[in-house]
C-alpha positions as CSV (number, residue, x, y, z in Angstrom):
1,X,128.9,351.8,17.2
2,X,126.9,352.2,14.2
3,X,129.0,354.0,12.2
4,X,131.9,351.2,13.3
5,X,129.4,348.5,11.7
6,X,129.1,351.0,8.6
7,X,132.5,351.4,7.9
8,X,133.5,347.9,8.5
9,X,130.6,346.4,6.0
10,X,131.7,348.8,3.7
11,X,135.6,348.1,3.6
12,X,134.2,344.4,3.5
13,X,132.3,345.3,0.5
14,X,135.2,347.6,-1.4
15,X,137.8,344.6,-1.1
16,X,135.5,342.0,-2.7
17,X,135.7,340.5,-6.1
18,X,134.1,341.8,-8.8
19,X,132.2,338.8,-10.1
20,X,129.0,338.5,-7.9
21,X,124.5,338.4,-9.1
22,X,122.0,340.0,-8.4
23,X,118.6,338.1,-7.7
24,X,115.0,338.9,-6.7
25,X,113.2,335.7,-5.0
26,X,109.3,335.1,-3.9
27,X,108.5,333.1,-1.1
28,X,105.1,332.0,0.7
29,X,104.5,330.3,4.1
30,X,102.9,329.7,7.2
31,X,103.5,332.5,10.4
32,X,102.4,332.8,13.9
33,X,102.2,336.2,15.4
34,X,102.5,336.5,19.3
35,X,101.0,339.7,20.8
36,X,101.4,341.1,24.5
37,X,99.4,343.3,26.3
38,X,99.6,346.7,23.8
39,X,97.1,349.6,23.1
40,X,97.4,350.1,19.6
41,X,94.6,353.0,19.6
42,X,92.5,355.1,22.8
43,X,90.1,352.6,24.3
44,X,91.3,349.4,21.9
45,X,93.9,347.3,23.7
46,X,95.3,343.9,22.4
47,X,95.6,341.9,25.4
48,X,97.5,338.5,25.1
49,X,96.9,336.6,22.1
50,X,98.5,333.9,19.7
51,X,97.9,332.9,16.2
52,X,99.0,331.8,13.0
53,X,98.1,333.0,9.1
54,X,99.8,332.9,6.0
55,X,102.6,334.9,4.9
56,X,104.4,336.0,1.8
57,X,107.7,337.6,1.4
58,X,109.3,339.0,-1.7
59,X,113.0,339.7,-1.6
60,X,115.8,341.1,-3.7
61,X,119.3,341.3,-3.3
62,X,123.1,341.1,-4.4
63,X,125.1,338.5,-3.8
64,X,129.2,338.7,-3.9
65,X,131.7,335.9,-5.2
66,X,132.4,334.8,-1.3
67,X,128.6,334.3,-0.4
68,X,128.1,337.8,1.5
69,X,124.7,339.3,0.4
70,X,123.0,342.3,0.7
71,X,118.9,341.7,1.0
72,X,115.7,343.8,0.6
73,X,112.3,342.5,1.1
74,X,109.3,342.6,2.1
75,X,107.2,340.7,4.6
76,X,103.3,340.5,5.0
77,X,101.8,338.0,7.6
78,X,97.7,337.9,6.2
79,X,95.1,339.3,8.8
80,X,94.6,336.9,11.8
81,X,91.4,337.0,12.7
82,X,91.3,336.5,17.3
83,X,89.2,333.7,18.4
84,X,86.9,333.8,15.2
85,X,84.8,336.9,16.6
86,X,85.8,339.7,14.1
87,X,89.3,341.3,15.4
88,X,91.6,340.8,13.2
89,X,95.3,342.0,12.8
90,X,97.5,342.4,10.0
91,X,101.6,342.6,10.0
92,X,103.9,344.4,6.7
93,X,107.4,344.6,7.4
94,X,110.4,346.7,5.0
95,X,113.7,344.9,5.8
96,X,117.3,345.4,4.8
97,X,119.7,342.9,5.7
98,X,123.4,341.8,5.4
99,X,123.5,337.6,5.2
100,X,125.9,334.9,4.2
101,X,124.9,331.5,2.3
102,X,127.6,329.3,2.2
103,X,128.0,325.4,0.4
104,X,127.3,322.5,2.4
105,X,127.1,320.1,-0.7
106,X,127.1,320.2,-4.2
107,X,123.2,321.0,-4.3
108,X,122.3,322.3,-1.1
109,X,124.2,326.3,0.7
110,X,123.3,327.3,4.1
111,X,123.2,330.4,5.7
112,X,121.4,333.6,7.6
113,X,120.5,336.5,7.4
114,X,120.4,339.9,10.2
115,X,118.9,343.4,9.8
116,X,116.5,346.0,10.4
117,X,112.5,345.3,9.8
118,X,110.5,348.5,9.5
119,X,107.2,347.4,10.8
120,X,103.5,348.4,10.8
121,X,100.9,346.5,12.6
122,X,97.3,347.3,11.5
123,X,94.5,346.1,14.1
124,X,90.7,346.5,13.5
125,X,88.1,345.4,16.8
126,X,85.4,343.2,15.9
127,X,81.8,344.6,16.7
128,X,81.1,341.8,19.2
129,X,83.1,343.7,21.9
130,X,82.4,347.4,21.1
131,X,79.0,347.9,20.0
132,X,79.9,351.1,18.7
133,X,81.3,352.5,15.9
134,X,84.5,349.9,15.1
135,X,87.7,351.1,16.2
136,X,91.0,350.7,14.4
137,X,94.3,351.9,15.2
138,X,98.3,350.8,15.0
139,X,101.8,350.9,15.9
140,X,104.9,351.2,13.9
141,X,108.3,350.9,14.9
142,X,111.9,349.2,13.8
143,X,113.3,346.8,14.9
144,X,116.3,343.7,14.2
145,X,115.1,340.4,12.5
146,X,116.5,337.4,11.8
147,X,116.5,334.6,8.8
148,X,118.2,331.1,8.6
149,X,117.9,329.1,5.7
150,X,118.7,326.3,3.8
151,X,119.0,326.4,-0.1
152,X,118.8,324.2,-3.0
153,X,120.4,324.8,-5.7
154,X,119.1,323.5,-9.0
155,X,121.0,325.7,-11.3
156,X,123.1,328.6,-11.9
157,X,119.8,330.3,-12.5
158,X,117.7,328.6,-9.7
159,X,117.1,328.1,-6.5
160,X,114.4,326.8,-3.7
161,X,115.1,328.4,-0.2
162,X,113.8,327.2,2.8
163,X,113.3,329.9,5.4
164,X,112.7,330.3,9.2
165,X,112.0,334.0,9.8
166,X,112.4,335.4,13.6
167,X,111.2,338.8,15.0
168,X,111.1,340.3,18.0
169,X,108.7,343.4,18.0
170,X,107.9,345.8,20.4
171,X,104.1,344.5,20.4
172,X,106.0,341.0,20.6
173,X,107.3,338.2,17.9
174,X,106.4,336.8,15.2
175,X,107.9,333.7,13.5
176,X,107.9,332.5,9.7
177,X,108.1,329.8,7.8
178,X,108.4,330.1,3.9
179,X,109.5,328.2,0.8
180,X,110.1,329.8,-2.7
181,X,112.2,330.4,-5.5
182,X,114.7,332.6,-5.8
183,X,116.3,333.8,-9.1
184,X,120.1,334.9,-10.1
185,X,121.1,336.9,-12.9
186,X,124.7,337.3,-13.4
């Protein structure tokens, strides 16, 4: 099935016109990471926990004539710091996606984005519940995400997106929120 998807996004790719841009875009925002029971080290489990932190996320990409675009980025949700007691958790994410935007007035396109996140989730327990030496592990994994956005477009050269962010991870999901600028060079 992969290699279906392959050749079909490249055949998509080969038949395009030439004229398309290329753009890099930086955006900032609010996330909340969900985490389920997971043991991300011996003897340092992360039982059940919710909460929020900011989050950056700097992207580049190419975008063709018809709105098809090709994206790299990268995500980091800030360390979350569990019930203000010292354990704190930190998310980065490498993703590659394939995404549309499309016009839905003069000024605003619309539009979404899905691909693979390479992930690393970095946790460090709080002395308060090991008195010991503090322990530190992680997990790593990849896995699909998801982006939907609205853009506004205030020049050829300029634009403000407005991004929700899903991802489902093996330790759980996390959701983002951002707002930026992105700009195109032709």
């Amino acid at each position: 099935m992969p290699r279906v998807i392959a050749v079909f996004v490249l055949a998509t790719l080969v038949s395009m016109p030439a004229e398309s841009e290329f753009f890099v875009g930086l955006e900032t925002g609010g996330g909340d990471m969900d985490i389920d029971r997971v043991s991300v080290a011996p003897d340092f489990e992360l039982n059940s926990v919710s909460d929020s932190a900011g989050a950056y996320h700097l992207s580049v990409g190419y975008e063709f004539e018809n709105g098809l675009r090709l994206v790299g980025g990268y995500d980091e949700l800030d360390s979350i710091e569990f019930l203000g007691l010292g354990e704190t958790v930190e998310l980065e994410a490498f993703k590659f996606g394939v995404g549309f935007m499309t016009p839905v007035s003069k000024r605003f396109r619309a539009g979404g984005t899905i691909g693979m996140a390479s992930w690393d989730l970095e946790a460090r327990e709080s002395i308060l519940f090991n008195p010991g030496p503090e322990a530190t592990g992680g997990l790593d994994d990849t896995d699909f995400y998801l982006d939907l956005g609205l853009e506004w477009v205030i020049n050829e050269t300029f634009r403000m997106p407005f991004t929700f962010n899903y991802n489902h991870y093996d330790f759980g999901e996390a959701t983002i929120w951002r707002l930026g600028v992105r700009v195109h060079f032709q």
